[in-house]
C-alpha positions as CSV (number, residue, x, y, z in Angstrom):
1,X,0.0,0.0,0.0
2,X,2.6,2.6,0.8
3,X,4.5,1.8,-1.9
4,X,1.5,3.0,-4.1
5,X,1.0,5.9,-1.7
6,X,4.6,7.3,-2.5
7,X,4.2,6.5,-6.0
8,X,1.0,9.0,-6.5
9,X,2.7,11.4,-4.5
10,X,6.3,11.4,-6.1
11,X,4.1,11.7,-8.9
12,X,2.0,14.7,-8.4
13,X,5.3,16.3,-7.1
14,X,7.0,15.5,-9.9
15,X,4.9,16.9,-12.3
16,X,2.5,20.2,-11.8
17,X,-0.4,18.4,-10.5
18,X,0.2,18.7,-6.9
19,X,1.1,22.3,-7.2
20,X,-1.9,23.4,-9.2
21,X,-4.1,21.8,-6.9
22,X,-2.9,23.6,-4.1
23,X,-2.4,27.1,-5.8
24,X,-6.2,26.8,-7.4
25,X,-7.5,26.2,-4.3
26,X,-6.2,29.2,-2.9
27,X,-6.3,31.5,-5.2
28,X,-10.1,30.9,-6.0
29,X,-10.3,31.4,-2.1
30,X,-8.5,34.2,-2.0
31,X,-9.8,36.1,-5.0
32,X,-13.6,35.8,-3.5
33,X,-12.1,36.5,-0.2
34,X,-10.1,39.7,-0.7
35,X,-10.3,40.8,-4.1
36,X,-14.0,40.7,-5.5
37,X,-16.2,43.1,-3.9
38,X,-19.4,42.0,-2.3
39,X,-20.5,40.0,0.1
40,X,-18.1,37.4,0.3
41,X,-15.3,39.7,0.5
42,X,-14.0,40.0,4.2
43,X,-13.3,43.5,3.9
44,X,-16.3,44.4,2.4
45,X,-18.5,42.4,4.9
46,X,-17.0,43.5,8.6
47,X,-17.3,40.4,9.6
48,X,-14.2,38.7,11.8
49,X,-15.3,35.3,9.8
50,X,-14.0,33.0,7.6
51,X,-17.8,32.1,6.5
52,X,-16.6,32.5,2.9
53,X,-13.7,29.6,2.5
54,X,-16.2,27.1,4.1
55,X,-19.0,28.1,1.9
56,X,-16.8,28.1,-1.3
57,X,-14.1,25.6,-1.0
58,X,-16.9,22.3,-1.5
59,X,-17.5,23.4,-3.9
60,X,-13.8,24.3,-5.5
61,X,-13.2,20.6,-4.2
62,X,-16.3,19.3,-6.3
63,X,-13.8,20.0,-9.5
64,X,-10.4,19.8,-8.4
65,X,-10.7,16.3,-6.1
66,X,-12.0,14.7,-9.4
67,X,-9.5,16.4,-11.2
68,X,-6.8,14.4,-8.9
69,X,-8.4,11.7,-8.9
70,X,-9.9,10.8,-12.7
71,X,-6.4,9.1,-13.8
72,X,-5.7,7.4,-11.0
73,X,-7.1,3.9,-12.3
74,X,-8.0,4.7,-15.8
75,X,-4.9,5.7,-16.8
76,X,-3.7,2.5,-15.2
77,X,-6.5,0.6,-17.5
78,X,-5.5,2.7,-20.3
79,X,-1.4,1.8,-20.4
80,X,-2.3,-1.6,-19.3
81,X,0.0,-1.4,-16.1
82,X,-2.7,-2.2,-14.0
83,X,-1.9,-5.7,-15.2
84,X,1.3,-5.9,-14.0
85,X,0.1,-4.4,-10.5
86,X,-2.2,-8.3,-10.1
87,X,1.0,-9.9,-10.8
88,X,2.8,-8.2,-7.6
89,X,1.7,-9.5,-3.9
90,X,-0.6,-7.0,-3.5
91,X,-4.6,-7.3,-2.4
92,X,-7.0,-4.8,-4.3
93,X,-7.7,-2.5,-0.9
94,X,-3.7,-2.3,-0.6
95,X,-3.8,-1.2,-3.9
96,X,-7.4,1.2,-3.3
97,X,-6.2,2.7,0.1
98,X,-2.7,3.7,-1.5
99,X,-4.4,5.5,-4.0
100,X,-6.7,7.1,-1.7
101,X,-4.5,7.9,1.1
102,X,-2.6,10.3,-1.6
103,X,-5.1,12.0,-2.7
104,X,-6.0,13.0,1.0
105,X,-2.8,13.7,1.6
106,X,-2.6,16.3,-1.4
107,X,-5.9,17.8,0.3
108,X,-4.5,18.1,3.4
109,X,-1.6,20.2,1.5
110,X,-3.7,22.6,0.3
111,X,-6.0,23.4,3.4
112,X,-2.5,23.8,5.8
113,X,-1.3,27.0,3.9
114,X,-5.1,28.1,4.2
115,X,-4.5,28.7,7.8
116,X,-2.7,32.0,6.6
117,X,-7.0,33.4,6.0
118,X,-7.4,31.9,10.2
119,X,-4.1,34.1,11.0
120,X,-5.0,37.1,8.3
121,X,-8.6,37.6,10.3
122,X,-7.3,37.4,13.9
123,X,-5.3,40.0,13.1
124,X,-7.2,42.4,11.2
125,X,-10.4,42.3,13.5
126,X,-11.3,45.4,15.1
127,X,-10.4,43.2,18.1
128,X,-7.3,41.3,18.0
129,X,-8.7,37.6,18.2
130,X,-12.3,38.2,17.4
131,X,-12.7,34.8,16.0
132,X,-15.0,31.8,17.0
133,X,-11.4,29.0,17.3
134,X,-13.7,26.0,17.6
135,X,-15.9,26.6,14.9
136,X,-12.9,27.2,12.6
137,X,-11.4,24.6,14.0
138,X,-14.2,22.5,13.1
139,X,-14.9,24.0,9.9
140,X,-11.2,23.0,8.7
141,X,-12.0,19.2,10.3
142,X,-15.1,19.2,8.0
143,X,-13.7,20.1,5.1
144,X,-11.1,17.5,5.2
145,X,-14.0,14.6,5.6
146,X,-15.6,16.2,2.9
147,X,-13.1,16.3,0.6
148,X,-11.8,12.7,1.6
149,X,-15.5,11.3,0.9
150,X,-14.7,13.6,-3.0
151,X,-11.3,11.4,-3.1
152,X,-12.8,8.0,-2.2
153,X,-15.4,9.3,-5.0
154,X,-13.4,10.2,-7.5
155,X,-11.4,7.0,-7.5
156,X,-14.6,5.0,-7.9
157,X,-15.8,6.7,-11.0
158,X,-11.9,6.1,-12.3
159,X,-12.3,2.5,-11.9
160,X,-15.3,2.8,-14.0
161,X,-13.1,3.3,-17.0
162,X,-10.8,3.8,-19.1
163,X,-11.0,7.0,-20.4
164,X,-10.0,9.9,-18.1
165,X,-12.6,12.6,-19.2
166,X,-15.5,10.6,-18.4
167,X,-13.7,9.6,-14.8
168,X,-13.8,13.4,-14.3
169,X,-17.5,13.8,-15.7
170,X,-18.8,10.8,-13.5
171,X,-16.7,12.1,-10.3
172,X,-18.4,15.6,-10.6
173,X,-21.6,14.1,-10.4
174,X,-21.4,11.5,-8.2
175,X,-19.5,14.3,-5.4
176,X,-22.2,16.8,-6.5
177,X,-25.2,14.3,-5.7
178,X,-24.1,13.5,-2.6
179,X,-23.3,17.0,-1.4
180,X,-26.5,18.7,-2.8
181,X,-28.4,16.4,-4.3
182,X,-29.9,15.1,-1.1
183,X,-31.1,18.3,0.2
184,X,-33.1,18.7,-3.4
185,X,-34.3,15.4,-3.0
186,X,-35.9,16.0,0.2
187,X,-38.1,18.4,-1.2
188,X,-39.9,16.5,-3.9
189,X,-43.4,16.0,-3.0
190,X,-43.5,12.5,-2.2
191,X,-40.8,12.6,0.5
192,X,-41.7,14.4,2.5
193,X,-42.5,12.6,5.6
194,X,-39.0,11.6,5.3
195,X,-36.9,15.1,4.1
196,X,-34.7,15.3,6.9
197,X,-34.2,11.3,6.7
198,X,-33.1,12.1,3.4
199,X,-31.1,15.2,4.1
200,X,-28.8,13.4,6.7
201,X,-27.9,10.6,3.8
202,X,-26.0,13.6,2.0
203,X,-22.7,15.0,2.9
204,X,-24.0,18.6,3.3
205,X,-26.0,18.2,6.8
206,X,-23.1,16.3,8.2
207,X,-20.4,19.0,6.9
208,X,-22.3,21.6,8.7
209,X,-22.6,19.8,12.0
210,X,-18.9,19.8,12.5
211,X,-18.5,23.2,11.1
212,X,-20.3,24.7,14.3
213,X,-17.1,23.4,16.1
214,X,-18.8,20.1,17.4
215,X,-17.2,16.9,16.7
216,X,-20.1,14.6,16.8
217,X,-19.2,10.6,16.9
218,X,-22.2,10.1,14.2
219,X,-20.9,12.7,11.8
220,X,-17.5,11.4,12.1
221,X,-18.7,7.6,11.8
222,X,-21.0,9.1,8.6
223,X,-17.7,10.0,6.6
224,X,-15.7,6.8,7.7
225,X,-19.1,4.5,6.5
226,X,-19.4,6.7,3.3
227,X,-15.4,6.6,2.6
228,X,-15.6,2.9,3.1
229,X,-18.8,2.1,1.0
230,X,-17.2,3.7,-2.3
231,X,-13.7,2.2,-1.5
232,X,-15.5,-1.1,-1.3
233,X,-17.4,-0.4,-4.1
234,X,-14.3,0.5,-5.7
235,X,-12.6,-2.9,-4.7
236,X,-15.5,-4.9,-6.6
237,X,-15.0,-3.1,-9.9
238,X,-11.2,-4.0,-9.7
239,X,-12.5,-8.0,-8.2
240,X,-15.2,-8.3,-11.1
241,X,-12.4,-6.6,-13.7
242,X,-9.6,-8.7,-12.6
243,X,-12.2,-12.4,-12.6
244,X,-13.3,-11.5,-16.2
245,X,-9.5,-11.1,-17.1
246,X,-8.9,-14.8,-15.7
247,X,-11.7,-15.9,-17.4
């Protein structure tokens, strides 16, 4: 597993991958943050908040996790080295979890410089420190799960196929439904009796929770079960690929 873990990161290092990833990210943020006027801007707001990074960066995620992500196994399928992978001693999760792990781990890399927005409003508020820590704190946690449950995504819609476009397409949707579509599903007339049922099965309801600053064991064991499900569902598609080949 780790051995495929270093492998994805030596290679988003060594090409631009890694880096564009972590400068999009912020520079979206920060553009919306402290260049455009209106009500996202900080400045413009007068608000010691950093209400606008939560609110926007799912949303940057929903493109650039997929983007990460959408070659991870269909390129493998494409070159055919994914064939000499089931020749080595390694089980399908080993293989799964390595590819995961780095694409977390290149999230993770672009929220740490983001603390510099934490740092940039504690200062400038008209009182040093004006900032609510544990709902920050919280907000950052949150963002991480939600951006790990885009990852585990995004590598199940690349083991869909071959073709790296269509990974990206498929990831979009797939991290898309589960972060909004719920809450629209709620709405439609027939559910609902059940609409906040409904609304807790998407990723939204649960990404709030933590971002009030409290770590709740059922949101937390919501991300790990959702994280799991498409890794596992990922593991099938590379169990059923890998029996057809024998076959």
């Amino acid at each position: 597993m780790f051995a495929i873990f270093r492998k994805e990161i030596s290679g988003f290092f060594s090409s631009l991958t890694g880096y564009i990833v972590i400068v999009v990210f912020l520079l979206i943020n920060s553009m919306f943050m402290w260049v455009f006027p209106g009500e996202w801007n900080i400045l413009d707001s007068g608000y010691a908040g950093l209400d606008t990074l939560f609110f926007l960066s799912p949303w940057v995620f929903l493109f650039l996790v997929p983007a990460v992500t959408m070659k991870m196994i269909a390129e493998e399928k494409r070159l055919g080295t994914i064939e000499l992978i089931y020749s080595r001693p390694l089980t399908e999760r080993e293989f799964i979890y390595g590819k995961f792990l780095s694409a977390v781990v290149l999230v993770l890399l672009a929220l740490i410089p983001a603390v510099i927005y934490y740092i940039s409003v504690y200062k400038l508020g008209e009182t040093s420190g004006n900032i609510d820590r544990g709902g920050t704190l919280g907000a950052f946690i949150g963002l991480f799960f939600l951006a790990s449950v885009y990852a585990a995504a995004g590598i199940f819609a690349s083991s869909l196929t071959d073709n790296q476009v269509f990974a990206f397409i498929l990831a979009v949707l797939i991290c898309f439904i589960l972060f909004a579509g719920f809450d629209s599903f709620a709405y439609l007339p027939g559910l609902k009796k059940l609409d906040e049922f409904v609304i807790r099965l998407g990723i939204n309801e649960h990404y709030k929770s933590v971002s009030r600053g409290v770590l709740d064991i059922k949101d937390v064991a919501y991300f790990a079960a959702v994280v799991g499900l498409l890794n596992e569902g990922t593991r099938l598609v590379l169990v059923s690929r890998n029996w057809k080949r024998k076959n």
